[in-house]
PyMOL Python script that loads the backbone (N, CA, C, O; Angstrom):
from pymol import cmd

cmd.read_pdbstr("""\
ATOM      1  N   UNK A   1      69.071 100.331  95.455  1.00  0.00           N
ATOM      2  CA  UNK A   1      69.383  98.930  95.352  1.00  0.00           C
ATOM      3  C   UNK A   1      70.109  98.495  96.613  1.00  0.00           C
ATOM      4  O   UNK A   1      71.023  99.253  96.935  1.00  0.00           O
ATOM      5  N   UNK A   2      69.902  97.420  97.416  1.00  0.00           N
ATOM      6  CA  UNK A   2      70.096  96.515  98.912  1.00  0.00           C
ATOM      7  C   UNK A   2      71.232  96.047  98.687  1.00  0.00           C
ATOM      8  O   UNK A   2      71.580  96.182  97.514  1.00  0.00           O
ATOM      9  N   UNK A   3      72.204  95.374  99.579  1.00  0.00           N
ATOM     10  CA  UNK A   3      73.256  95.177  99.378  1.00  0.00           C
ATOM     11  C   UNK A   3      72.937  93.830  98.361  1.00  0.00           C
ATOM     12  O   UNK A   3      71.813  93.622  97.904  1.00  0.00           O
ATOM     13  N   UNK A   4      74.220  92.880  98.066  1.00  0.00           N
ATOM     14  CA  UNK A   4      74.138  91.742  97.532  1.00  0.00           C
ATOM     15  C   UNK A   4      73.706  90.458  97.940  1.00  0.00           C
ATOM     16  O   UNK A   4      74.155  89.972  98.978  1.00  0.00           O
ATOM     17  N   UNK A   5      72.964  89.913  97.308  1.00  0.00           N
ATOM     18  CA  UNK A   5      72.244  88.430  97.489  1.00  0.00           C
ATOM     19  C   UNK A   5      73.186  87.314  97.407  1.00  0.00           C
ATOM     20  O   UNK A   5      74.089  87.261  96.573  1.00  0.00           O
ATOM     21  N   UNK A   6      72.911  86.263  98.454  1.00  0.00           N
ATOM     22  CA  UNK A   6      73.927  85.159  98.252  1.00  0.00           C
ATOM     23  C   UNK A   6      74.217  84.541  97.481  1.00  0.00           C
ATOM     24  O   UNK A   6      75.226  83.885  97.741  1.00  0.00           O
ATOM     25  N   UNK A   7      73.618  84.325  96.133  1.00  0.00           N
ATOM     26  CA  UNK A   7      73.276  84.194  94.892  1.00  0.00           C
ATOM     27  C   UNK A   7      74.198  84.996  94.094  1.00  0.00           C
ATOM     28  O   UNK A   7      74.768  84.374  93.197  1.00  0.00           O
ATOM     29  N   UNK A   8      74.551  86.582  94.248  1.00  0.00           N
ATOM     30  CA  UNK A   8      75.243  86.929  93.485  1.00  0.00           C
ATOM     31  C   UNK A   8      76.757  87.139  94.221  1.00  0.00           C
ATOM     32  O   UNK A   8      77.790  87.513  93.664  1.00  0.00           O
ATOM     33  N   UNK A   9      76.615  86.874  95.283  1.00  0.00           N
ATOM     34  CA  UNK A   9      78.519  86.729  95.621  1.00  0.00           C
ATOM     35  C   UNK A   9      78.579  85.582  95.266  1.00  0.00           C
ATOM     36  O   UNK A   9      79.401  85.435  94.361  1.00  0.00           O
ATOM     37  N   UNK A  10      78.065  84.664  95.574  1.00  0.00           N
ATOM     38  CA  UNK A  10      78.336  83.274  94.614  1.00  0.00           C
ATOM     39  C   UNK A  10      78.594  83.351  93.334  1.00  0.00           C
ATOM     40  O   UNK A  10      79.468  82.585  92.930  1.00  0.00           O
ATOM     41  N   UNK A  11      78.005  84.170  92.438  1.00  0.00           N
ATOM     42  CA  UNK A  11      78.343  84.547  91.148  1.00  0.00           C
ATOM     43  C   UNK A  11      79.879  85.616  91.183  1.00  0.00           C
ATOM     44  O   UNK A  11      80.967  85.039  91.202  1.00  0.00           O
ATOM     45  N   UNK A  12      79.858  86.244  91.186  1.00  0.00           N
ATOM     46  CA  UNK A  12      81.234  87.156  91.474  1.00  0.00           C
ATOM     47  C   UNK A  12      82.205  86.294  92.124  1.00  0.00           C
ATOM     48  O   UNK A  12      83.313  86.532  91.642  1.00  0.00           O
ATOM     49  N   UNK A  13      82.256  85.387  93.021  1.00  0.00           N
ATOM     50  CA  UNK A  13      83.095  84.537  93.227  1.00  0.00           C
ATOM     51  C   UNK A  13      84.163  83.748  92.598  1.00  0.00           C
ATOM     52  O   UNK A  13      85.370  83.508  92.628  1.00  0.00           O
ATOM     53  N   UNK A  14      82.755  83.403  91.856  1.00  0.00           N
ATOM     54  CA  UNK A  14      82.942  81.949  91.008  1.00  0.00           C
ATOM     55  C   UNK A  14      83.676  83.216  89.756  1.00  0.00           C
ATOM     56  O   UNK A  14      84.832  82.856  89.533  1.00  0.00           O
ATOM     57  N   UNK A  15      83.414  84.195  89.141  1.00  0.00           N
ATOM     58  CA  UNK A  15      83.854  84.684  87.980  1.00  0.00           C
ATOM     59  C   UNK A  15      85.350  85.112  88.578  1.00  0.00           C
ATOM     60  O   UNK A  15      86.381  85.041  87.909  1.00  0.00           O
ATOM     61  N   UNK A  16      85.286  85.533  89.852  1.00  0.00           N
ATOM     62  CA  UNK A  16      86.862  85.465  89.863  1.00  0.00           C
ATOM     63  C   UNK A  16      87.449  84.475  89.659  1.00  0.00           C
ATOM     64  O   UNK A  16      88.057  84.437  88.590  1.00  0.00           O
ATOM     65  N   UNK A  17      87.532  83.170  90.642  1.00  0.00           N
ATOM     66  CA  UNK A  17      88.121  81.815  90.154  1.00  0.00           C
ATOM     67  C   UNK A  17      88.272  81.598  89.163  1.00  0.00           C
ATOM     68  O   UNK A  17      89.293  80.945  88.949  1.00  0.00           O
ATOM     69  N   UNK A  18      87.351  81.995  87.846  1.00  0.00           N
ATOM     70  CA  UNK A  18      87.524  81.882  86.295  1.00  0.00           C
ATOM     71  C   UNK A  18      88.319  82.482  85.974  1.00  0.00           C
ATOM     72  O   UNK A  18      89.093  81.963  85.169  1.00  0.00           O
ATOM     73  N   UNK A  19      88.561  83.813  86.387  1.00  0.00           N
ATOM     74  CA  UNK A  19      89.296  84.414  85.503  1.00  0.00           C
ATOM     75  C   UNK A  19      90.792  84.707  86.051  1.00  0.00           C
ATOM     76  O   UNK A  19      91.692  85.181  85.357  1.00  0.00           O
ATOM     77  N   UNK A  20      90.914  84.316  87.527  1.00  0.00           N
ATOM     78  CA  UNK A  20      92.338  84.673  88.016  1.00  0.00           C
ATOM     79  C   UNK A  20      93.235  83.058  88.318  1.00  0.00           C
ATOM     80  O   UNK A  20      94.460  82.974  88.395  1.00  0.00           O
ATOM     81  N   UNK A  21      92.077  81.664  88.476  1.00  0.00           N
ATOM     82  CA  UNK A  21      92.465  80.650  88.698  1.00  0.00           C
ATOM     83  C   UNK A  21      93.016  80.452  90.241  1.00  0.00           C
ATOM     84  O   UNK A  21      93.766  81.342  90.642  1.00  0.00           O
ATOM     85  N   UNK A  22      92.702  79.324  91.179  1.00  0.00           N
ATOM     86  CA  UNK A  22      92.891  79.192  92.242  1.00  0.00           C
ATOM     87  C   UNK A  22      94.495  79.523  93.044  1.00  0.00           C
ATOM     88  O   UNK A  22      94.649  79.580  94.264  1.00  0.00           O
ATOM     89  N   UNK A  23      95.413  79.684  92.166  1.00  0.00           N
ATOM     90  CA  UNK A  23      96.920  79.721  92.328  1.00  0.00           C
ATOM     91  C   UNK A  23      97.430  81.140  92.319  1.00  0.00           C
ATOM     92  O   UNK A  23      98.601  81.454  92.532  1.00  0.00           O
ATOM     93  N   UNK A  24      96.147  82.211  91.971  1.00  0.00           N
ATOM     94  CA  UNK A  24      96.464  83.199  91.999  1.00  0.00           C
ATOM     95  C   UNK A  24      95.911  84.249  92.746  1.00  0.00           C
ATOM     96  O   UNK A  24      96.276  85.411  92.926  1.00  0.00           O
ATOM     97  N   UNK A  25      94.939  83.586  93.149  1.00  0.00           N
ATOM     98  CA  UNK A  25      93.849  84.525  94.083  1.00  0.00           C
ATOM     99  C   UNK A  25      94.685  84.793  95.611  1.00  0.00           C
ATOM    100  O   UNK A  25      94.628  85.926  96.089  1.00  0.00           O
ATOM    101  N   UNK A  26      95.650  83.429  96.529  1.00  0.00           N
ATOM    102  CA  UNK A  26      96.067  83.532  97.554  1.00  0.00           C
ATOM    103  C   UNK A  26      97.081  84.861  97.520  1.00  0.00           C
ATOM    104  O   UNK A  26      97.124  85.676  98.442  1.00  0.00           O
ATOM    105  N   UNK A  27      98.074  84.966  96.028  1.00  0.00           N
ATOM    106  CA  UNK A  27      98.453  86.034  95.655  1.00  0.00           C
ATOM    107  C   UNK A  27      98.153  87.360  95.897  1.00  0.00           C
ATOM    108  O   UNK A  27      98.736  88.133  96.657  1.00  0.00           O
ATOM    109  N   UNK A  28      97.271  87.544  95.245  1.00  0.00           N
ATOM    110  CA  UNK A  28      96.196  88.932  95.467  1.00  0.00           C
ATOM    111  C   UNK A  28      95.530  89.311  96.820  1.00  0.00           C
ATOM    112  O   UNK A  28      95.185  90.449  97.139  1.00  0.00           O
ATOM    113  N   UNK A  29      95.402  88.179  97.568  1.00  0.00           N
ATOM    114  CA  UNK A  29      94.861  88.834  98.663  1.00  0.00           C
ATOM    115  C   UNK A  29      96.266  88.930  99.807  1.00  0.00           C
ATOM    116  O   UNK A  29      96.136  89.628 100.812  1.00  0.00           O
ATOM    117  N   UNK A  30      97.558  88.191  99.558  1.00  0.00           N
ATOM    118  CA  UNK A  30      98.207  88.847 100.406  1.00  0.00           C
ATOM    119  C   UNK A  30      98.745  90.485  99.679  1.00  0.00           C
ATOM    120  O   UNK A  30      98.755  91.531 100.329  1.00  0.00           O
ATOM    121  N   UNK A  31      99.094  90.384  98.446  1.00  0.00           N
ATOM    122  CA  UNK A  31      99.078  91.806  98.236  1.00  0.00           C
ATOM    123  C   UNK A  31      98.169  93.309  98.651  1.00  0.00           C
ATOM    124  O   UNK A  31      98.533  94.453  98.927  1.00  0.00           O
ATOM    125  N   UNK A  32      96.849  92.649  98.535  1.00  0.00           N
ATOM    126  CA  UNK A  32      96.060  93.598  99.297  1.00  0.00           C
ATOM    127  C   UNK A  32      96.556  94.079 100.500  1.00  0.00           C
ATOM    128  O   UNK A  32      96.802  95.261 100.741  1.00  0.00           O
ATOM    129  N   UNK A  33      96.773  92.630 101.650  1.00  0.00           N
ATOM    130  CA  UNK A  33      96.927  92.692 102.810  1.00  0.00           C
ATOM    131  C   UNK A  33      98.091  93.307 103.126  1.00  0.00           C
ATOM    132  O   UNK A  33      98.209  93.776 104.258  1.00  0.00           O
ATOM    133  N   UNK A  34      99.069  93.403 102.258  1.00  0.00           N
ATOM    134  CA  UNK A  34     100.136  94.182 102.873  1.00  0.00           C
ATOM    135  C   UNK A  34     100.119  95.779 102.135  1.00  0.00           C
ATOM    136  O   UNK A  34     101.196  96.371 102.205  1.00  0.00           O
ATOM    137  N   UNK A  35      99.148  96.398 101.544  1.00  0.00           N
ATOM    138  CA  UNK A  35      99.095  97.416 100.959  1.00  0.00           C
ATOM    139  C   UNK A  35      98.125  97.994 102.072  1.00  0.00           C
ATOM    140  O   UNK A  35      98.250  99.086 102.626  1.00  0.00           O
ATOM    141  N   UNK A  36      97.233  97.144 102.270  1.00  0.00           N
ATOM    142  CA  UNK A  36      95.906  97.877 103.818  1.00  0.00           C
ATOM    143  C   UNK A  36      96.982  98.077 105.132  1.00  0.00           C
ATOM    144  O   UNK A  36      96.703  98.931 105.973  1.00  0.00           O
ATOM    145  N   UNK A  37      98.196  97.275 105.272  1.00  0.00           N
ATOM    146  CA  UNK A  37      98.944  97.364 106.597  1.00  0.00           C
ATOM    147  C   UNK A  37     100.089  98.292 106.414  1.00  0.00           C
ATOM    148  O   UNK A  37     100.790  98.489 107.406  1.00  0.00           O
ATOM    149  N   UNK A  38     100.398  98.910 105.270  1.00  0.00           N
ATOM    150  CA  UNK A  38     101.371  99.505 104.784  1.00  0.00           C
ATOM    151  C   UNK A  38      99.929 100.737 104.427  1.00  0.00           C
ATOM    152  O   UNK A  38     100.882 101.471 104.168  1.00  0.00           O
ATOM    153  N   UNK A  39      98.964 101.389 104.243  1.00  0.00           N
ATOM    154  CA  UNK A  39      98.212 102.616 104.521  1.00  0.00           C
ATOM    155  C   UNK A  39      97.934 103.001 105.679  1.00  0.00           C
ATOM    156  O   UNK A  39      97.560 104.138 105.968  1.00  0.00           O
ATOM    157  N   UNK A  40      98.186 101.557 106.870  1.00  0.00           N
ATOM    158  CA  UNK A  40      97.640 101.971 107.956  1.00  0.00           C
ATOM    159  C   UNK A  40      98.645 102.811 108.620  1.00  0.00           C
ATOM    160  O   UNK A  40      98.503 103.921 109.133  1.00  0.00           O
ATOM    161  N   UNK A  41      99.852 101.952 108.495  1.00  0.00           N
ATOM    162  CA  UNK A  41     101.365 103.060 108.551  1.00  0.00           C
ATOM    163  C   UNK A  41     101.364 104.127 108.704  1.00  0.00           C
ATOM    164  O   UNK A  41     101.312 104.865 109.688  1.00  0.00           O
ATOM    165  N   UNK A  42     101.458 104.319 107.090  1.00  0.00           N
ATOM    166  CA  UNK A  42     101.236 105.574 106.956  1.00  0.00           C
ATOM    167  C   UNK A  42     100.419 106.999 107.889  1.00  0.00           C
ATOM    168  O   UNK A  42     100.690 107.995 108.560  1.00  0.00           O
ATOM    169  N   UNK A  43      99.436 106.322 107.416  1.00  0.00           N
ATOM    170  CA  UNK A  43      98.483 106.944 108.085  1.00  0.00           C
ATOM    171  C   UNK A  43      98.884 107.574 109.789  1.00  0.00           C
ATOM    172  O   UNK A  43      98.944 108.761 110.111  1.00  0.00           O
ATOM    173  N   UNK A  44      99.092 106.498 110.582  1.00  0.00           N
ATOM    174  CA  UNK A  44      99.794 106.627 111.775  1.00  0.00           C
ATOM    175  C   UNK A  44     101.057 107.436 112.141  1.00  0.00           C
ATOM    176  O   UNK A  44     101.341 107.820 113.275  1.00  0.00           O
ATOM    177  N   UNK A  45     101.941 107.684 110.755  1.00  0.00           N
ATOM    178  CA  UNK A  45     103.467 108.643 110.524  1.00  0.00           C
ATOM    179  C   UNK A  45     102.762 109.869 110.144  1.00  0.00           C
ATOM    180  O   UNK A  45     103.388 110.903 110.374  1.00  0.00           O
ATOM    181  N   UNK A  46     101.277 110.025 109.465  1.00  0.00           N
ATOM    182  CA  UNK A  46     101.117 111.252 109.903  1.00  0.00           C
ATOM    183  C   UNK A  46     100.182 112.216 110.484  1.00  0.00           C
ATOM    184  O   UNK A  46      99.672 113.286 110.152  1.00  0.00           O
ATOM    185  N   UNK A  47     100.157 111.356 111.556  1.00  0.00           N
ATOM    186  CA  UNK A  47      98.671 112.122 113.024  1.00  0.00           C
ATOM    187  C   UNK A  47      99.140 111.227 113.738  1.00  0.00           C
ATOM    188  O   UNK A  47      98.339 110.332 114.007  1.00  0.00           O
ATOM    189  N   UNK A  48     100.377 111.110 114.244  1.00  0.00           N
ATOM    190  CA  UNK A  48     100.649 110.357 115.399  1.00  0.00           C
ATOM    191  C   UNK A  48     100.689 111.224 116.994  1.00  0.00           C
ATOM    192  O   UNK A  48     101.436 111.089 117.963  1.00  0.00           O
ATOM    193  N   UNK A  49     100.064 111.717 116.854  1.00  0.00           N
ATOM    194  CA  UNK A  49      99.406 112.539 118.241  1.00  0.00           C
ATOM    195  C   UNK A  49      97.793 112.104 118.127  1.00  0.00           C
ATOM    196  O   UNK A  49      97.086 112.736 118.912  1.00  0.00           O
ATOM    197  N   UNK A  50      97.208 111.301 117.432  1.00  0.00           N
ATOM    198  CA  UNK A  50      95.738 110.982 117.550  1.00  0.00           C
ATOM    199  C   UNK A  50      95.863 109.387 118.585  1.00  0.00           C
ATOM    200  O   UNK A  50      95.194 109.221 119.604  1.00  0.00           O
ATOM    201  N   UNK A  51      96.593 108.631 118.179  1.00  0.00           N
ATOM    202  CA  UNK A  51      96.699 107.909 119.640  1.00  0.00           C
ATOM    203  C   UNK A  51      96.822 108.218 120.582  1.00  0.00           C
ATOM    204  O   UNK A  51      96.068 107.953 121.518  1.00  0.00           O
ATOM    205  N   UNK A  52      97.825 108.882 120.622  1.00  0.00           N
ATOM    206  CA  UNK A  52      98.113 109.949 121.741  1.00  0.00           C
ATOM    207  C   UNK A  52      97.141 110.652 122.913  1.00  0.00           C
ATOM    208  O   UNK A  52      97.121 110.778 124.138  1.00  0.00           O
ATOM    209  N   UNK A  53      96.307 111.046 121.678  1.00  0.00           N
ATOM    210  CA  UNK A  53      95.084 112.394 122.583  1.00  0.00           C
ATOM    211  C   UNK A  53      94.251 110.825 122.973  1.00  0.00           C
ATOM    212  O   UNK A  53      94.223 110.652 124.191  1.00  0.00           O
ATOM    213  N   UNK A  54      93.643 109.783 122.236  1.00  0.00           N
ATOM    214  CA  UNK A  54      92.941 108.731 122.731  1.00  0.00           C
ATOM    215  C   UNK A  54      93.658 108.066 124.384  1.00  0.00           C
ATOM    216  O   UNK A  54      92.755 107.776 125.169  1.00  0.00           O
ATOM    217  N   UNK A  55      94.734 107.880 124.799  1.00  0.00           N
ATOM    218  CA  UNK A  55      95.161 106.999 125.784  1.00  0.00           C
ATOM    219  C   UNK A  55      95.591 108.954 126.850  1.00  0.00           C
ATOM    220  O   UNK A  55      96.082 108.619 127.929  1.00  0.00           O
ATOM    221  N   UNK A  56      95.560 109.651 126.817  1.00  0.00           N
ATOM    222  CA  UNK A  56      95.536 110.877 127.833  1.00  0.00           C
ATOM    223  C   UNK A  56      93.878 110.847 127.951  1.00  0.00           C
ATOM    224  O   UNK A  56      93.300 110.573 129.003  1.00  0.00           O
ATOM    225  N   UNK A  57      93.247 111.152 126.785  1.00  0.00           N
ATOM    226  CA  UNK A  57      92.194 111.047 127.426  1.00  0.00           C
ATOM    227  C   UNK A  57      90.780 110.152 128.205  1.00  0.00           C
ATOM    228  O   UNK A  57      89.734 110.588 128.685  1.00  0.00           O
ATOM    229  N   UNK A  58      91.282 108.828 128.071  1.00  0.00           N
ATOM    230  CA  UNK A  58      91.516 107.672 128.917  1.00  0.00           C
ATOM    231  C   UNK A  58      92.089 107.811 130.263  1.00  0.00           C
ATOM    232  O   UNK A  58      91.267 108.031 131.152  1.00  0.00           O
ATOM    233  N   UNK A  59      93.652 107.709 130.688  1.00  0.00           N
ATOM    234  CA  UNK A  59      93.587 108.382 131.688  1.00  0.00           C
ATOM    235  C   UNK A  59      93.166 109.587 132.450  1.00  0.00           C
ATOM    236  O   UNK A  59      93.166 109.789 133.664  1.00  0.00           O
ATOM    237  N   UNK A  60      92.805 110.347 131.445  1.00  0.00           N
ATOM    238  CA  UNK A  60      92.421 111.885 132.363  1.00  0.00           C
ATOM    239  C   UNK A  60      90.983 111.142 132.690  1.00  0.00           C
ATOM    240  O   UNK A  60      90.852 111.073 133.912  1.00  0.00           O
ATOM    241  N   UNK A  61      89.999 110.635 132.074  1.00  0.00           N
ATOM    242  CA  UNK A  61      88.782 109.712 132.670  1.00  0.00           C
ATOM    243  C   UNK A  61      88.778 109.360 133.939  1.00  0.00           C
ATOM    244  O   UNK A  61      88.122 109.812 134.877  1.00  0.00           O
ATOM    245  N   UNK A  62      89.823 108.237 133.881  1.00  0.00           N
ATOM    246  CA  UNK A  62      89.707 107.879 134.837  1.00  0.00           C
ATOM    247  C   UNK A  62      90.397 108.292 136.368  1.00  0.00           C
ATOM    248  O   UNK A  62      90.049 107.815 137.448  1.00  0.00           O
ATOM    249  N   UNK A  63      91.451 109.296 136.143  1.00  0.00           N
ATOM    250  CA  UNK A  63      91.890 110.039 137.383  1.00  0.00           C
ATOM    251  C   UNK A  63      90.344 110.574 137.721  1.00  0.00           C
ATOM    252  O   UNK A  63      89.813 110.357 138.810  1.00  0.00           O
ATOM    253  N   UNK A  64      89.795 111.192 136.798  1.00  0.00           N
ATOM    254  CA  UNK A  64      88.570 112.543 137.037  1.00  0.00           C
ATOM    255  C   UNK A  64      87.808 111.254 137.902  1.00  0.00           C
ATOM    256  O   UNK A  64      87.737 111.594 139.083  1.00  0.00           O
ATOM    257  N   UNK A  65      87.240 109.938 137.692  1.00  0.00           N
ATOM    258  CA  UNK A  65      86.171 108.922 138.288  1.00  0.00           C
ATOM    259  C   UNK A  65      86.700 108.887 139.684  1.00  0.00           C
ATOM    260  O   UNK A  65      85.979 109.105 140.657  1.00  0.00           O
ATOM    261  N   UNK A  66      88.085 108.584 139.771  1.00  0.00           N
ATOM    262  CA  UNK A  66      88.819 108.425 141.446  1.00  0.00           C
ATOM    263  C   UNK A  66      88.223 109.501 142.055  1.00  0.00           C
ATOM    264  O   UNK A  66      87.299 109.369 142.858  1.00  0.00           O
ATOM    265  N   UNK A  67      88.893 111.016 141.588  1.00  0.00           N
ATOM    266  CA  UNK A  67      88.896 111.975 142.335  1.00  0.00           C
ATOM    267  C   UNK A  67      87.585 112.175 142.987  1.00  0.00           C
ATOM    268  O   UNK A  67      87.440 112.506 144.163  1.00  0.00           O
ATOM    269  N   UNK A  68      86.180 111.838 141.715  1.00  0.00           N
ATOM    270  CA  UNK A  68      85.070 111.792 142.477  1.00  0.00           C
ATOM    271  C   UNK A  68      84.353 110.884 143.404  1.00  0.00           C
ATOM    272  O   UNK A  68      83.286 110.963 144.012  1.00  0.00           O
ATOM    273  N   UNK A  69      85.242 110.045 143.315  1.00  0.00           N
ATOM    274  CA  UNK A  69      84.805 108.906 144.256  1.00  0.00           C
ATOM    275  C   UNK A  69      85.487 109.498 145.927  1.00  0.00           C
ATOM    276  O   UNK A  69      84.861 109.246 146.956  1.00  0.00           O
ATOM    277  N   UNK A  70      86.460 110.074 145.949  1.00  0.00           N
ATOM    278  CA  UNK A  70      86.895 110.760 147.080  1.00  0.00           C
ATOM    279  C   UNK A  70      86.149 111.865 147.770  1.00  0.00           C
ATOM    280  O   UNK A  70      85.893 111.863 148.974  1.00  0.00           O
ATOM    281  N   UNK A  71      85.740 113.037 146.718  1.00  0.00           N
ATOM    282  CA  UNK A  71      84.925 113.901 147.121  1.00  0.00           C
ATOM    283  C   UNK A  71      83.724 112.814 147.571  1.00  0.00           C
ATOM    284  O   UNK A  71      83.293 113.514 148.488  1.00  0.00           O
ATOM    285  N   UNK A  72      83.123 111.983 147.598  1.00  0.00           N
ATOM    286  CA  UNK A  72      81.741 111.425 147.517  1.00  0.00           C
ATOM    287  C   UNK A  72      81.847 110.392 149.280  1.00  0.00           C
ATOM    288  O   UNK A  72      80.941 110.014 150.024  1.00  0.00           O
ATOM    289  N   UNK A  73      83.232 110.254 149.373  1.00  0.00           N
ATOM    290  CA  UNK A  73      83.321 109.251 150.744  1.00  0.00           C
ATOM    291  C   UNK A  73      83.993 110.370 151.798  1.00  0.00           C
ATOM    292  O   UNK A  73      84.236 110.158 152.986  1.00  0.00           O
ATOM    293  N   UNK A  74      84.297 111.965 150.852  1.00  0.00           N
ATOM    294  CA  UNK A  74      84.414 112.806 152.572  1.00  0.00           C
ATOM    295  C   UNK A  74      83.173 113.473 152.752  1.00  0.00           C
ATOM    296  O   UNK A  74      82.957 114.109 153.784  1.00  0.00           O
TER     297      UNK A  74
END
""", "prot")
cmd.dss("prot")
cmd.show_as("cartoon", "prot")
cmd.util.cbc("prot")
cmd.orient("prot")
């Protein structure tokens, strides 16, 4: 089965509005939003050497591109 038809998020939509009412939905989605930014946290307190290895190995890139650009103009 394909993802969903515009037809039925329109339906799922609309059954939320029914059942949570417009005053409560802005609710729920900042709660989400601070539960997705509060996992991301987390997440980051524990593999905080994975940014880390991303921005060394970024610079080690690009020292390695210089250096060959030197070998290439002697």
């Amino acid at each position: 089965m394909g993802p969903f038809s515009f037809k039925e998020l329109l339906l799922i939509l609309l059954l939320v509005l029914i059942l949570f009412g417009a005053k409560k939905i802005p609710e729920l989605a900042k709660g989400l939003g601070s539960g997705v930014k509060e996992f991301k946290k987390a997440a980051k307190e524990l593999n905080p050497d994975a940014d880390d290895a991303g921005a060394k190995a970024a610079s080690t890139n690009d020292a390695g591109d210089s250096s060959t650009g030197d070998k290439q103009s002697s």
